[in-house]
C-alpha positions as a Markdown table, in Angstrom:
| # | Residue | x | y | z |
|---|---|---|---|---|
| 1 | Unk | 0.0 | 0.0 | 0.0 |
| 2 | Unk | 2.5 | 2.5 | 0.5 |
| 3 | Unk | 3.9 | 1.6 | -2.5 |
| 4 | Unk | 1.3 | 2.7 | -4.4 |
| 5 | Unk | 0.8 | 5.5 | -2.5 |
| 6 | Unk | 4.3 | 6.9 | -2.8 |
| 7 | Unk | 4.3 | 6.2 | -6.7 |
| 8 | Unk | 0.9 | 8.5 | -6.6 |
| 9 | Unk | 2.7 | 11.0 | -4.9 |
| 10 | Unk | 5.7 | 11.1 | -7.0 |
| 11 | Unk | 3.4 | 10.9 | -10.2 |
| 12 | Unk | 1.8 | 14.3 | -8.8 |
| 13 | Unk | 5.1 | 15.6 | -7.7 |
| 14 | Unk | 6.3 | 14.8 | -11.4 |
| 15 | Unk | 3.7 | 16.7 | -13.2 |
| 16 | Unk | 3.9 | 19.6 | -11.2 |
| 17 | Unk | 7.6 | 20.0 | -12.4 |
| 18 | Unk | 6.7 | 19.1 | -15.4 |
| 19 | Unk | 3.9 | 21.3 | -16.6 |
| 20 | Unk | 5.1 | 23.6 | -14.7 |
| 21 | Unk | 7.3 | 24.6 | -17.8 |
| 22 | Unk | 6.8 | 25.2 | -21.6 |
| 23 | Unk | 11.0 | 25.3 | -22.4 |
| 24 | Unk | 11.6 | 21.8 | -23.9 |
| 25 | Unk | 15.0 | 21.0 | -22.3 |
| 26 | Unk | 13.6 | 21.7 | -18.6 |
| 27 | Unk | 10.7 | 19.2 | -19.3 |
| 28 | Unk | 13.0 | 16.9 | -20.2 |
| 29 | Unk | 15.2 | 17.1 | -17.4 |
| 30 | Unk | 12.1 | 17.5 | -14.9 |
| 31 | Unk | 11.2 | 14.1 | -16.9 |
| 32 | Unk | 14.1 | 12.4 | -15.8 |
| 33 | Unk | 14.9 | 13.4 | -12.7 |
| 34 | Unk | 11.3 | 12.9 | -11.2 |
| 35 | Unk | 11.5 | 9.4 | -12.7 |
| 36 | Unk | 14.2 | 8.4 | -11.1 |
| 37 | Unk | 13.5 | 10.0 | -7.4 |
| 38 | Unk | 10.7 | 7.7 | -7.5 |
| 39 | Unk | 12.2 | 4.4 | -8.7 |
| 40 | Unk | 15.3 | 5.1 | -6.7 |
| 41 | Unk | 17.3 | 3.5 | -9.6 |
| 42 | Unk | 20.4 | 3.7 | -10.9 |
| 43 | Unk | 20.1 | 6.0 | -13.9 |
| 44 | Unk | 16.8 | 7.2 | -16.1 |
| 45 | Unk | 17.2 | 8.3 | -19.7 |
| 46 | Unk | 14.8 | 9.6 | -22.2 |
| 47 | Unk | 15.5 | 10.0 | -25.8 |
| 48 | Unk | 13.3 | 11.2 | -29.1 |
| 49 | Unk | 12.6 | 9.8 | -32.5 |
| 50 | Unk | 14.3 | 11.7 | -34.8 |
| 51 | Unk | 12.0 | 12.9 | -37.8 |
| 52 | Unk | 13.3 | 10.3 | -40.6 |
| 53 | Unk | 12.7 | 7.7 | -37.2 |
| 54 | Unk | 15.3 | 5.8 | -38.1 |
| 55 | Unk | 17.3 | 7.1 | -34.7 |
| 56 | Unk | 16.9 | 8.2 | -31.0 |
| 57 | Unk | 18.0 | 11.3 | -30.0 |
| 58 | Unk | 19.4 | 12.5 | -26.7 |
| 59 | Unk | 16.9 | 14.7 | -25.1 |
| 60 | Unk | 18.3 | 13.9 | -21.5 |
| 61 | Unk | 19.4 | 11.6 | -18.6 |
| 62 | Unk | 20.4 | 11.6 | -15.1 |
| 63 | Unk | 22.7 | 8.5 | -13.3 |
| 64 | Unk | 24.9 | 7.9 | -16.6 |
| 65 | Unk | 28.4 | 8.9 | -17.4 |
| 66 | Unk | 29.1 | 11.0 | -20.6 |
| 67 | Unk | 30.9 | 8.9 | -21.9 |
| 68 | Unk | 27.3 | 6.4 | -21.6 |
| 69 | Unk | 25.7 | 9.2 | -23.1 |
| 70 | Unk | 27.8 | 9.9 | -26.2 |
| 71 | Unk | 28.7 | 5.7 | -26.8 |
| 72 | Unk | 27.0 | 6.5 | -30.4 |
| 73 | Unk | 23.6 | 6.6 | -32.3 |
| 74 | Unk | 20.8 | 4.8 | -31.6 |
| 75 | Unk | 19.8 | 3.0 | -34.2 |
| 76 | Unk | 16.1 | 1.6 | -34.8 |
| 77 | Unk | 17.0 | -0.7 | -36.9 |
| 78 | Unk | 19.8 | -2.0 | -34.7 |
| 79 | Unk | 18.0 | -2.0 | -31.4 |
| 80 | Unk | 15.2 | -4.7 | -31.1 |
| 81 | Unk | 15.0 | -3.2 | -27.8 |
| 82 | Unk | 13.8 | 0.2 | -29.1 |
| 83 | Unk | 11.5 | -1.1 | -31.9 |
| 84 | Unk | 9.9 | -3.2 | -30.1 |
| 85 | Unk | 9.1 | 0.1 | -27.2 |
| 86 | Unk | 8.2 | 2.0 | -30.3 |
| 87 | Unk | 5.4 | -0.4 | -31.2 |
| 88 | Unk | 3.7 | 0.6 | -27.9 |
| 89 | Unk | 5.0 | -1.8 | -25.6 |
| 90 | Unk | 6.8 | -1.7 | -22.4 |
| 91 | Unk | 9.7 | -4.2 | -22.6 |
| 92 | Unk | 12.0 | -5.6 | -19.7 |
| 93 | Unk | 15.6 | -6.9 | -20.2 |
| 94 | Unk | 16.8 | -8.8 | -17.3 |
| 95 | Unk | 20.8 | -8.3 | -18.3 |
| 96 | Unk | 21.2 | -5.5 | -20.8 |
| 97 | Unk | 24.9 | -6.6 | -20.8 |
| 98 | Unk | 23.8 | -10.2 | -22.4 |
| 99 | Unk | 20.6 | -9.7 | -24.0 |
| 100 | Unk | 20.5 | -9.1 | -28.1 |
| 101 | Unk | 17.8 | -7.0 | -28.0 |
| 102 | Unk | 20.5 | -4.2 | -26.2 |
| 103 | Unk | 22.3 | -2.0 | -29.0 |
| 104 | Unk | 25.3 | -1.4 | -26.5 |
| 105 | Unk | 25.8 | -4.7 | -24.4 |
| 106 | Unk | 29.9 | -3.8 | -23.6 |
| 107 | Unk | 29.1 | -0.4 | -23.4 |
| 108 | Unk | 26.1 | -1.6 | -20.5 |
| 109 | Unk | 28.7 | -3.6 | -19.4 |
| 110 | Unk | 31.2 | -0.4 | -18.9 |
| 111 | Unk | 28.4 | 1.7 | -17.0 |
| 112 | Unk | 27.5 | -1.6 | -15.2 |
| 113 | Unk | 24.1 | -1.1 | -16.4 |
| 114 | Unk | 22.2 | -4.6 | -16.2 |
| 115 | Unk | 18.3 | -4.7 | -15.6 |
| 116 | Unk | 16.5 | -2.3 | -17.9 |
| 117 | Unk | 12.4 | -1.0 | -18.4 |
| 118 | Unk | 11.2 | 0.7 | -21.5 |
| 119 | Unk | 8.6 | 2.6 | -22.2 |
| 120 | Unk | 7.5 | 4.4 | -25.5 |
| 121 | Unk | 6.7 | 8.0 | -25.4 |
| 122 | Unk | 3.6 | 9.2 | -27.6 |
| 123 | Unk | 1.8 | 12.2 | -28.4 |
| 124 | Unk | -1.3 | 12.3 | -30.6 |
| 125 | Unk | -1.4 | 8.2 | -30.3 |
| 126 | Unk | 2.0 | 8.1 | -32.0 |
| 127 | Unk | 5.3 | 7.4 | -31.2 |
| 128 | Unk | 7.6 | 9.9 | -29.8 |
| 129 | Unk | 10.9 | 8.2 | -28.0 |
| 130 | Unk | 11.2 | 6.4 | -25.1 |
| 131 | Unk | 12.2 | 6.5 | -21.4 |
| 132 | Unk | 13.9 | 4.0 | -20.1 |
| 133 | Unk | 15.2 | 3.2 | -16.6 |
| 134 | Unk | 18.0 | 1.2 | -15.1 |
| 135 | Unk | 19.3 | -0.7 | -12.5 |
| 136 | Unk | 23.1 | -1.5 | -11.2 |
| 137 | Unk | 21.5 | -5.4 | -10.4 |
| 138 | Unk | 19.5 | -8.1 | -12.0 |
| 139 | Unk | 16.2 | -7.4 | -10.6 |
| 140 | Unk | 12.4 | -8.1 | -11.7 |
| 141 | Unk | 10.4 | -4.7 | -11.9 |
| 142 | Unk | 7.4 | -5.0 | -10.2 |
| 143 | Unk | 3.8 | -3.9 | -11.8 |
| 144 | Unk | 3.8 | -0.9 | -10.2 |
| 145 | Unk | 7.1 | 0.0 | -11.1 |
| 146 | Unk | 5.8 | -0.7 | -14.4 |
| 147 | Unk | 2.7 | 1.2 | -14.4 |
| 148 | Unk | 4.4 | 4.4 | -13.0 |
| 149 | Unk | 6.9 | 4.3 | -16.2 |
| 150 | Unk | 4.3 | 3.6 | -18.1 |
| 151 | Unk | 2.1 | 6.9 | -17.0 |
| 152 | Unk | 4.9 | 9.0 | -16.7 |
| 153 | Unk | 5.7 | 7.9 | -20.6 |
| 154 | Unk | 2.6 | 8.7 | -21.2 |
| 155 | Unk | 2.4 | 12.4 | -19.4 |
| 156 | Unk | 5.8 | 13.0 | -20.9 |
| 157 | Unk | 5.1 | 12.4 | -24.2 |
| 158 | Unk | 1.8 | 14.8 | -23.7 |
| 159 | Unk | 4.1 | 17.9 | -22.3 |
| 160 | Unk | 6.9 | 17.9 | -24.6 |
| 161 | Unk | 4.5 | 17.7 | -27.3 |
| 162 | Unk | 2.8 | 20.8 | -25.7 |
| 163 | Unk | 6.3 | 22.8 | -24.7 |
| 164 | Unk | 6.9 | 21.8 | -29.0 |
| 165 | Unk | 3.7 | 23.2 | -30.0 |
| 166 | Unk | 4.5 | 26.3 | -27.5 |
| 167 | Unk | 7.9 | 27.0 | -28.8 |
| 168 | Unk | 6.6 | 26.7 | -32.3 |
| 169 | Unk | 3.8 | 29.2 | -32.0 |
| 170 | Unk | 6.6 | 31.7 | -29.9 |
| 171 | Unk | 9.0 | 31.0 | -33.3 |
| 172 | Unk | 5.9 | 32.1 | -35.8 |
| 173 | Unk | 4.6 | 34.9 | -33.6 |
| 174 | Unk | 8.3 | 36.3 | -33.4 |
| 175 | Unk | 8.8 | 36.2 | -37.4 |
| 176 | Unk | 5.7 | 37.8 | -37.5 |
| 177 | Unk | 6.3 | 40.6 | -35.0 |
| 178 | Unk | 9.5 | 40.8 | -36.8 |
| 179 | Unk | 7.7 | 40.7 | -40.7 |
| 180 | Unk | 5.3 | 43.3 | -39.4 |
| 181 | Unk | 7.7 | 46.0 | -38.3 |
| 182 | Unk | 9.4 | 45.5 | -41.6 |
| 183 | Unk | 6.5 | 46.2 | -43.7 |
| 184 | Unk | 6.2 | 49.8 | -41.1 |
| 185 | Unk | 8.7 | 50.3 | -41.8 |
| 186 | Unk | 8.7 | 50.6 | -45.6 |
């Protein structure tokens, strides 16, 4: 019971932090760090389908080394591990450092990574990234560990979508400020 009850507190905390901002990089990073405060996990990491989606893309992490961070792309096509998130599922790998599903298994290995959760990020019903947390130990994630990825996946896909949409509209409204007191101009 107080399992569950912390989870829904942390789940609360989280959004607060989270749509508490409209800058895309302090979502992410509110993402991340909530996440892992409430797992109390290794490392947390969440990264973003690049617009070709053939690649993940850093957006940010907490727990991992830089030299973790910058191991390489991401590859869809490489990483079972990723596609199979991407098609909406939440997927577990017991030993990152063994299992072929894993892109990286040395580089898991390096950080001393092993047990890993997935879970896809959407917006709008489709696919955005992932987040993904992991653990220094073999260890079976219970189903409310699963269920509070699985939300806050689905609450992070919802406000980075939003802080996109926001900084899109602040991008047009500036170049039309900016058009505008052209055309006064002239």
């Amino acid at each position: 019971m107080n399992v569950k009850r912390d989870f829904f507190e942390a789940l609360c905390e989280a959004l607060e932090r989270i749509v508490g901002s409209l800058d895309h990089e302090e979502v992410m990073r509110s993402i991340v760090e909530s996440t892992i405060a409430a797992v109390g996990l290794k490392a947390c990491s969440l990264r973003l389908l690049d617009r070709r989606r053939r690649k993940l893309i850093f957006g940010s992490s907490t727990g991992l080394s830089e030299g973790y961070i910058r191991k390489g792309p991401v590859l869809i096509e490489e990483s079972a591990l990723d596609r199979e998130a991407l098609d909406g599922r939440t997927v577990y790998l017991e030993n990152a450092q063994t299992d072929p599903r894993f892109q990286y298994p040395e580089k898991a290995k390096q950080e001393g990574i092993l047990s890993v959760l997935v879970a896809p990020l959407t917006a709008g019903g489709k696919p955005v990234g992932v987040l993904r947390i992991y653990a220094g130990e073999i260890r079976r994630f219970d189903e409310d560990e699963m269920r509070f990825l699985e939300a806050m996946a689905r609450l992070s896909g919802l406000a980075l979508e939003n802080a996109r949409l926001h900084q899109t509209l602040r991008m047009d409204f500036e170049t039309l400020v900016a058009d505008r007191y052209r055309i006064d101009e002239h």
